[in-house]
C-alpha positions as CSV (number, residue, x, y, z in Angstrom):
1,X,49.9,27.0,-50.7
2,X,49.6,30.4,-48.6
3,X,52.4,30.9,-46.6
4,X,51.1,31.5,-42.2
5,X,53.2,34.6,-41.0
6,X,53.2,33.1,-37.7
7,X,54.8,29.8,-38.4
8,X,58.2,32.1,-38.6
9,X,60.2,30.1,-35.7
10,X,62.4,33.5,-35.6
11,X,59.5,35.8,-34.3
12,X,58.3,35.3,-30.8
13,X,54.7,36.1,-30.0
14,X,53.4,38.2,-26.9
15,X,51.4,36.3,-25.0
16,X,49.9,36.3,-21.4
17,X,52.9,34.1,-19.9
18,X,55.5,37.1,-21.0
19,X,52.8,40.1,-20.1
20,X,52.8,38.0,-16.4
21,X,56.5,37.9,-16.1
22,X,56.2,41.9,-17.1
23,X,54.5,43.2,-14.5
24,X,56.0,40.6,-11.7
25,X,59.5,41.9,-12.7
26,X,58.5,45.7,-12.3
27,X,56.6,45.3,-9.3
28,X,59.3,43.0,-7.7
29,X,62.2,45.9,-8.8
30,X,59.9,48.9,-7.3
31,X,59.7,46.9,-3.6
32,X,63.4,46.1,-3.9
33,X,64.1,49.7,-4.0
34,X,61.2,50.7,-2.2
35,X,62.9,48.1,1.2
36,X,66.1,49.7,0.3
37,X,64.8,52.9,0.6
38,X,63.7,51.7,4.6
39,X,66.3,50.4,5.3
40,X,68.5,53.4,4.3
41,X,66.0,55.4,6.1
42,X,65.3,53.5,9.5
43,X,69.4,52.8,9.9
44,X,70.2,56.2,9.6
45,X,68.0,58.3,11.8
46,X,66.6,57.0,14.8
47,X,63.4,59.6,15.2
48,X,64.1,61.0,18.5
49,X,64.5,64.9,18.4
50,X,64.5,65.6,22.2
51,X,65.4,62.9,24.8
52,X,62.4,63.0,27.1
53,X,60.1,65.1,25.5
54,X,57.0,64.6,27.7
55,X,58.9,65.9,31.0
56,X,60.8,68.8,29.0
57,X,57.3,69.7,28.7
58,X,55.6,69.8,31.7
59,X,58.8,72.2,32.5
60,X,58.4,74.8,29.6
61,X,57.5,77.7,31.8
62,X,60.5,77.3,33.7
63,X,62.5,76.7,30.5
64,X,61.0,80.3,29.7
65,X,61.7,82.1,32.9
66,X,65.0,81.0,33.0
67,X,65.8,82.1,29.3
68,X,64.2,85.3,30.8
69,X,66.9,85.5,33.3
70,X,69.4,84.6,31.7
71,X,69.0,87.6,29.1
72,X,68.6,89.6,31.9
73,X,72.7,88.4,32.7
74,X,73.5,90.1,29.3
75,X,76.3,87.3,29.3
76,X,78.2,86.1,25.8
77,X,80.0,83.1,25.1
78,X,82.4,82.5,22.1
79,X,83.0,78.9,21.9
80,X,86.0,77.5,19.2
81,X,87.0,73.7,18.4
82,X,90.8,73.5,16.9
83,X,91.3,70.6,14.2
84,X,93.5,69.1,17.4
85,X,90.4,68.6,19.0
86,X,91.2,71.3,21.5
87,X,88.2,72.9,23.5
88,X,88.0,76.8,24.4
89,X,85.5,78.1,25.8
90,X,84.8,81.6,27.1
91,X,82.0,83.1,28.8
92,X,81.9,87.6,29.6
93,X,79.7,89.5,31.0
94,X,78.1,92.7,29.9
95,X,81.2,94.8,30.9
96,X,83.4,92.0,28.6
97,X,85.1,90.7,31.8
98,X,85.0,87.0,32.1
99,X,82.7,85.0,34.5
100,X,84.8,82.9,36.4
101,X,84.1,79.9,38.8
102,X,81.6,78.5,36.7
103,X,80.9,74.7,36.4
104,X,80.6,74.4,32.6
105,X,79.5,71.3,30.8
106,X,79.5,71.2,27.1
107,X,78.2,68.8,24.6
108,X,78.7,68.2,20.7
109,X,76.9,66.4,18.7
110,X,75.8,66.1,14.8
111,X,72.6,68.0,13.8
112,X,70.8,64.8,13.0
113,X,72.0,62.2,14.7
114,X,73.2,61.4,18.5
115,X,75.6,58.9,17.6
116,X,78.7,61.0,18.0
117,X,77.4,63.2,20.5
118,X,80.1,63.6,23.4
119,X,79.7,65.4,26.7
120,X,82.8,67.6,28.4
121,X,83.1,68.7,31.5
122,X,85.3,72.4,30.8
123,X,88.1,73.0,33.5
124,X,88.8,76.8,34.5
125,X,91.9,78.2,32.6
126,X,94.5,81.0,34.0
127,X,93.1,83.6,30.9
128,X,89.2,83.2,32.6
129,X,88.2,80.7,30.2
130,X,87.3,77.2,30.2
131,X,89.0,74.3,28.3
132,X,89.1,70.8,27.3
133,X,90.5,67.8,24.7
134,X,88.4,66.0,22.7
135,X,88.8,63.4,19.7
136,X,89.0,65.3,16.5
137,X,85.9,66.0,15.2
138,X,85.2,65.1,11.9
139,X,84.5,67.5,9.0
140,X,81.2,68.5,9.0
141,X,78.7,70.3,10.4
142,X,78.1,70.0,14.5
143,X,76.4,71.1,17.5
144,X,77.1,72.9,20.7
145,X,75.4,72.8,23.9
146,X,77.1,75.0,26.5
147,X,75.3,74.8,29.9
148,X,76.9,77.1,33.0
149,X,76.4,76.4,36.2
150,X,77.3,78.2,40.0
151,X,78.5,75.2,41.5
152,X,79.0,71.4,39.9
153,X,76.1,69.9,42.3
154,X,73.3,72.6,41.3
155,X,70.6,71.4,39.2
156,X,69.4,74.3,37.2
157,X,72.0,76.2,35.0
158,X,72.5,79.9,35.2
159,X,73.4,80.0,31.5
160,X,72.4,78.2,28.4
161,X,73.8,78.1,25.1
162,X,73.5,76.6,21.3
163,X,75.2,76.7,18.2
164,X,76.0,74.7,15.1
165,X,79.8,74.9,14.2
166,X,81.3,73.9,10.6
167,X,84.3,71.8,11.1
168,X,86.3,72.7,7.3
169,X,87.8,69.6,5.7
């Protein structure tokens, strides 16, 4: 009697059932990453990169001319965040004196989200600069808006600024 080599209960035997169950699995693991991956993605960045894009727009020439003027001014700024959370800001003019009486607003945020951006309102300090407290940032890299204007109620600033600073761990 001829022994069958496939009546060996030990040996299982590929068949459509187990190639079925194959390709479910690996298609089921690639959309479990693949909704992960969304998720992480969608939660984490919310797409805007201007806040009202279509009026900043319709406003670029005046964005221009006022960039024009304001290089014109010849003015400098040297802005500085302490670990404390202490603000300093200081704005000179071309002859290095400081501009004075200045309604300054300043904002910080992180490069890729607006989530902890904050808005300051500087106050004038005896030295000719302009100051104020904010919650230690946290290490990482930041943003700073500096926008100067002649008085608190005008609607047009006479001096515009941006940088990214690198708070140190």
């Amino acid at each position: 009697m001829a022994e069958n080599s496939y009546s060996d209960s030990s040996q299982t035997r590929l068949d459509g059932r187990h190639v079925l169950l194959a390709v479910l699995a690996f298609f089921a693991a690639v959309l479990a990453v693949n909704a992960v991956m969304m998720y992480a993605a969608l939660s984490t960045y919310s797409g805007v990169t201007s806040a009202e894009p279509y009026r900043k727009g319709l406003h670029y020439n005046e964005r221009v001319g006022a960039s024009e003027r304001q290089q014109q001014l010849n003015w400098n700024d040297v802005a500085k965040i302490e670990p404390n959370g202490k603000v300093t800001l200081s704005i000179t003019g071309a002859d290095g004196r400081p501009i004075r009486n200045l309604s300054v607003d300043l904002s910080i945020g992180r490069p890729t989200t607006n989530r902890q951006d904050r808005k300051l309102r500087l106050l004038a300090q005896d030295a000719g600069g302009y100051g104020a407290q904010v919650v230690p940032l946290e290490p990482g890299a930041w943003i700073i808006d500096v926008e100067a204007r002649a008085t608190a109620t005008d609607e047009e600033p006479i001096f515009r600024s941006r940088r990214r600073l690198w708070m140190a761990p």
